[in-house]
C-alpha positions in Angstrom: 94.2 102.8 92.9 95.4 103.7 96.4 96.4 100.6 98.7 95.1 100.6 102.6 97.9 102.3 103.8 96.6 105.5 102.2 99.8 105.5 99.2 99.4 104.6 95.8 100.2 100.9 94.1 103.5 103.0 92.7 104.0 104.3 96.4 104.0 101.3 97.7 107.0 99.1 95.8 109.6 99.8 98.5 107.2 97.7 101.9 106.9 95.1 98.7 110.7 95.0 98.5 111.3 94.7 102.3 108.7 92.3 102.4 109.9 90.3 99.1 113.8 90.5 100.6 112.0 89.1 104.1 112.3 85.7 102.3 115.3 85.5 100.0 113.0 86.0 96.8 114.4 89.1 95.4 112.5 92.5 94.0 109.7 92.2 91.4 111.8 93.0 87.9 110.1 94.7 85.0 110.9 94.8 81.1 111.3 97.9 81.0 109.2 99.0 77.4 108.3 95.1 77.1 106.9 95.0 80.3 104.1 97.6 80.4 101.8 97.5 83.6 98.3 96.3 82.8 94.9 96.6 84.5 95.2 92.7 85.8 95.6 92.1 89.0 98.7 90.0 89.6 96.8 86.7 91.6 94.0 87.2 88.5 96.6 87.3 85.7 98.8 84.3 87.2 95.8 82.5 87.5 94.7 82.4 84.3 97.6 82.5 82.5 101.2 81.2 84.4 101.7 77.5 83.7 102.8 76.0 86.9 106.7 74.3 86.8 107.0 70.8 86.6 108.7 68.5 89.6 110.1 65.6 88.9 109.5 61.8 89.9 112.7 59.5 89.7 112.7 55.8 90.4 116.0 54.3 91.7 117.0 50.7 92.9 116.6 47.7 91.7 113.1 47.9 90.6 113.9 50.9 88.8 112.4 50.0 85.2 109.5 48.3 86.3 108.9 51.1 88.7 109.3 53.6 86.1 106.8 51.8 83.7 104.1 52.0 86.2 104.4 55.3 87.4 104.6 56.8 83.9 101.4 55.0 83.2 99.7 56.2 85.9 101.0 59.7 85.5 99.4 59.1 81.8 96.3 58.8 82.6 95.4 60.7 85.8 92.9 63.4 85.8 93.4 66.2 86.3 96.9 65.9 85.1 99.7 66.5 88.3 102.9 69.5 86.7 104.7 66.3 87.8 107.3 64.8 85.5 108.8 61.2 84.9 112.4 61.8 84.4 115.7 59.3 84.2 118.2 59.5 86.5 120.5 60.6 83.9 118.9 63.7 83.5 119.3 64.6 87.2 123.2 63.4 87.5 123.9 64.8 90.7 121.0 63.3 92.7 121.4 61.5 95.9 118.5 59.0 95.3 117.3 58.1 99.1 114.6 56.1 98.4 112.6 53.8 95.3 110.5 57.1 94.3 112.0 60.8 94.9 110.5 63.9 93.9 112.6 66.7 92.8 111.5 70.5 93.3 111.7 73.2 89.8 115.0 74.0 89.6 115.7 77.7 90.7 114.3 80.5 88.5 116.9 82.0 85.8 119.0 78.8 85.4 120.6 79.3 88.6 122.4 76.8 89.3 122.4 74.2 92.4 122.2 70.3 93.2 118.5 69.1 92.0 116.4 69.7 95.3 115.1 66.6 97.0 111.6 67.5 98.1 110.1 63.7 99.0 111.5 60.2 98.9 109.4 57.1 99.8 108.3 54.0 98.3 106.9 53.3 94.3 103.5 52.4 95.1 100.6 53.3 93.7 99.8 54.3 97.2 102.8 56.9 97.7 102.2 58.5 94.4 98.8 59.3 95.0 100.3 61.1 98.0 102.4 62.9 96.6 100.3 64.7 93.8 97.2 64.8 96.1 95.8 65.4 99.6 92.9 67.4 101.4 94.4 70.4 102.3 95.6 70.8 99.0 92.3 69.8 97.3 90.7 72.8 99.5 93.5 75.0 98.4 93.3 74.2 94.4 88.9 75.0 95.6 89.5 78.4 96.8 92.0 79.1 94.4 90.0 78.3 91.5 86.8 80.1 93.0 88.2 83.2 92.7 90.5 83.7 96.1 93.3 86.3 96.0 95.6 85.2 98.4 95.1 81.7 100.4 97.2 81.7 103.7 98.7 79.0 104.3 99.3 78.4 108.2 101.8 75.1 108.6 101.0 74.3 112.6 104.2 73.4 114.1 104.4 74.0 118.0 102.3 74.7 120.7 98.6 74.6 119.8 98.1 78.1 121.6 100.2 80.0 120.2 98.8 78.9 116.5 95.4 79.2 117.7 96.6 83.3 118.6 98.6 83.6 115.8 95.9 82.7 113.6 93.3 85.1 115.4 96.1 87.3 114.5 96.2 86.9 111.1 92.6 87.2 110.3 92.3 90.7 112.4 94.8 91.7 109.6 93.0 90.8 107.0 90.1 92.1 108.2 91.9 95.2 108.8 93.1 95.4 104.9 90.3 94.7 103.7 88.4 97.4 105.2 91.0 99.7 104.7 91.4 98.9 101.0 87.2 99.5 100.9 87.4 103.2 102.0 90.1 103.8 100.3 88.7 103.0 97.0 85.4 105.0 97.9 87.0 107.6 98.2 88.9 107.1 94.9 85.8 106.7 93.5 84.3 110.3 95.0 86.7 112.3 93.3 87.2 110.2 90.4 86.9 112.1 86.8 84.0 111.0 84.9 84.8 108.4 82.4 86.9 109.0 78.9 84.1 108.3 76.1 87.4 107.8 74.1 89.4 105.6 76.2 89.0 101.4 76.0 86.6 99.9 78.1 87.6 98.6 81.2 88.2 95.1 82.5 84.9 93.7 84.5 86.5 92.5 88.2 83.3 92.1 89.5 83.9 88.1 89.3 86.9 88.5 91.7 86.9 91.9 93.2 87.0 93.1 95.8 89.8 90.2 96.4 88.8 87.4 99.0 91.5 86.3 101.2 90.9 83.0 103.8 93.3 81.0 105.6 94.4 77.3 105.9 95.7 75.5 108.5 97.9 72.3 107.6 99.0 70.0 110.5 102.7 69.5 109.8 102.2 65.9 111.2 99.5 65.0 109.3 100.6 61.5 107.6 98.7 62.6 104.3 100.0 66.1 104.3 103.5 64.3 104.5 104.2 65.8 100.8 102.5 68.6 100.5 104.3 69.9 104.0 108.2 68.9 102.7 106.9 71.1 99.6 105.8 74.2 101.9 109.5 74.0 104.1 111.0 73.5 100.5 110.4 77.1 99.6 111.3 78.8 102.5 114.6 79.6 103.9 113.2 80.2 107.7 116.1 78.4 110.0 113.8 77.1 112.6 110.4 75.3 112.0 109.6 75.1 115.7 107.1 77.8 115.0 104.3 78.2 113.1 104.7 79.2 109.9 102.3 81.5 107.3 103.1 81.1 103.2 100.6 83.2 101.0 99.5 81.1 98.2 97.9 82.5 94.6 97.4 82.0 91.2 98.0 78.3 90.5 99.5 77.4 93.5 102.1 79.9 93.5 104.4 80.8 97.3 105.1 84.4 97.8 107.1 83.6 100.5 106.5 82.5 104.0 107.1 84.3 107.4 107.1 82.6 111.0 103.3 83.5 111.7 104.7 85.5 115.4 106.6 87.7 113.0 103.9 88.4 110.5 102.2 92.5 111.2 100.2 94.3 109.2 102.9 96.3 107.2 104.3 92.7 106.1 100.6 92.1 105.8 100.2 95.0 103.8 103.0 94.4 101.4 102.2 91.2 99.9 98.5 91.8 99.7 99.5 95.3 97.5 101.7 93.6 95.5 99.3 90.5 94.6 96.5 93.0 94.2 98.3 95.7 92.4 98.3 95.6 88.7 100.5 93.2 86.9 103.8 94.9 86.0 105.2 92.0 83.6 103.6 89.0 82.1 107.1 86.9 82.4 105.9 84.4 85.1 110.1 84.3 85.6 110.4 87.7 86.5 108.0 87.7 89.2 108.8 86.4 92.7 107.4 83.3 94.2 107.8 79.4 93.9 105.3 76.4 92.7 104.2 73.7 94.6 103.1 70.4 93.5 99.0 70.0 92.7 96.3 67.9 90.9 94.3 70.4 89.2 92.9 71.5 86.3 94.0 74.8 86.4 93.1 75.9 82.7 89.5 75.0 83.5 88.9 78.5 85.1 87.3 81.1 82.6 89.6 84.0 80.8 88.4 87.1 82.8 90.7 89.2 82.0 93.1 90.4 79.5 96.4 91.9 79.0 96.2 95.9 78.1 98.9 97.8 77.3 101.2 95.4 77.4 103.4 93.5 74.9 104.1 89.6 75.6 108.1 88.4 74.5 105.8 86.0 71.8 104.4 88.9 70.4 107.7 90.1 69.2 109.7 88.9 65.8 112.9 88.7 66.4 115.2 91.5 65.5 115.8 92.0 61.7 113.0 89.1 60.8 109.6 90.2 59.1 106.5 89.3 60.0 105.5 85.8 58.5 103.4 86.8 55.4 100.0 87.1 56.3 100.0 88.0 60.0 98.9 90.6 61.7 102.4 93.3 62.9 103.8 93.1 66.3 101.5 94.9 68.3 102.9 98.6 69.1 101.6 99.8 72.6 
């Protein structure tokens, strides 16, 4: 399928790689025979199938147990369930605990290692928990998601109201712009396309999220309820300066790309991370893929199984190397 820049998906892997190096995240890997590329979208497949990472809530001070009790309870019975965590401090023995209630971020991808990443600290209230897994913007988010968006942009509004209110005209003239170029481009795919294969396996319906939707978000970055939700967003990025607006494309279940001041953001960069998101999935490992979690409330498993993997061979599938098939099963599947 050609992307709007006229090249094909294959074509365009190097603009994904400039964009993907843009923010420190590293080059989409592959599994080389494991990893087969499949007909799923990547922001359809994460969706339905990429678990989001857990953060991690810690109680400290002198209320510690009794804190912990409380919050664990709470965290037992919320719905939908938060991918938040209770965890000891002993698990997490090099945190600087700066407040009754911290949240910790994922740890990096790949086991790399670090000092547990202090996202939020406040008090161990009812209250403050609530904003931590919850708040509007994020509620709109985990909506659009959920209805079928491929890409939400996130715009975090730091600075000077004009130059958010241009930069955000901006955006949406290059999304318009992709859009329309991705339409003609797969018309006139489809005008020379060879008739259909009687022998080859049906395709996958899209038609319940394609063409993809893209909308943007603006956050306030001083927006007392958004306090959480924002120190997540700055969490992932490694911009120096956050005097500027900044744009973070969100997908699947809550998933970061990246993020880019919103001045610096054109429409090859544009371009990039909407082929890549669109493109077909090139590996199912969730690992292997760039991007970060943030933190939601959602019932992410809720949304319906619309596609499937084809041609493709998931790590569970395989025994391990000089172990048979337990008696009875099906073989590894060979694709």
């Amino acid at each position: 399928m050609a992307n709007a820049g006229g090249d094909s998906r294959t074509g365009a892997r190097p603009a994904v790689r400039w964009w993907l190096g843009a923010f420190g995240l590293g080059a989409c890997l592959t599994l080389g025979d494991v990893g087969r590329c499949c007909d799923n979208p990547v922001f359809r497949y994460a969706l339905e199938n990429w678990p989001s990472a857990e953060y991690l809530v810690v109680t400290a001070g002198a209320e510690a147990a009794a804190d912990a009790a409380r919050i664990d309870h709470l965290l037992a019975v919320a719905e939908p369930r938060p991918n938040l965590r209770l965890a000891s401090a002993g698990e997490l023995p090099q945190l600087d605990a700066s407040g009754p209630l911290v949240l910790v971020a994922p740890p990096p991808p790949r086991g790399q290692p670090g000092r547990p990443r202090v996202t939020w600290s406040g008090p161990a209230t009812e209250a403050s928990l609530a904003r931590v897994v919850d708040s509007p913007a994020r509620r709109e988010l985990v909506k659009r998601l959920l209805d079928g968006e491929a890409i939400v942009w996130v715009v975090l509004e730091v600075g000077d109201r004009e130059a958010i209110d241009k930069g955000q005209a901006t955006l949406q003239q290059l999304i318009d712009g992709y859009l329309e170029a991705l339409a003609q481009a797969e018309a006139a795919a489809a005008a020379t396309a060879p008739p259909p294969n009687p022998q080859a396996p049906p395709p996958i319906d899209k038609s319940a999220f394609w063409p993809p939707r893209f909308s943007v978000l603006r956050v306030a970055a001083d927006a007392a309820e958004e306090a959480v939700f924002v120190a997540a967003l700055l969490g992932t990025t490694q911009e120096a300066s956050t005097r500027e607006p900044l744009v973070f494309p969100v997908f699947g279940r809550g998933r970061v790309l990246g993020s880019l001041p919103l001045s610096k953001l054109d429409a090859s960069r544009l371009r990039s991370a909407c082929d890549f998101l669109t493109g077909a999935c090139s590996c199912e490992v969730k690992e292997m893929n760039p991007g970060q979690d943030l933190l939601f409330a959602a019932d992410w498993d809720s949304v319906a199984k619309l596609t499937r993997p084809t041609g493709t061979v998931s790590l569970f599938d395989l025994e391990p190397a000089g172990r048979p098939a337990a008696a009875g099963s099906p073989p590894a599947p060979v694709k």
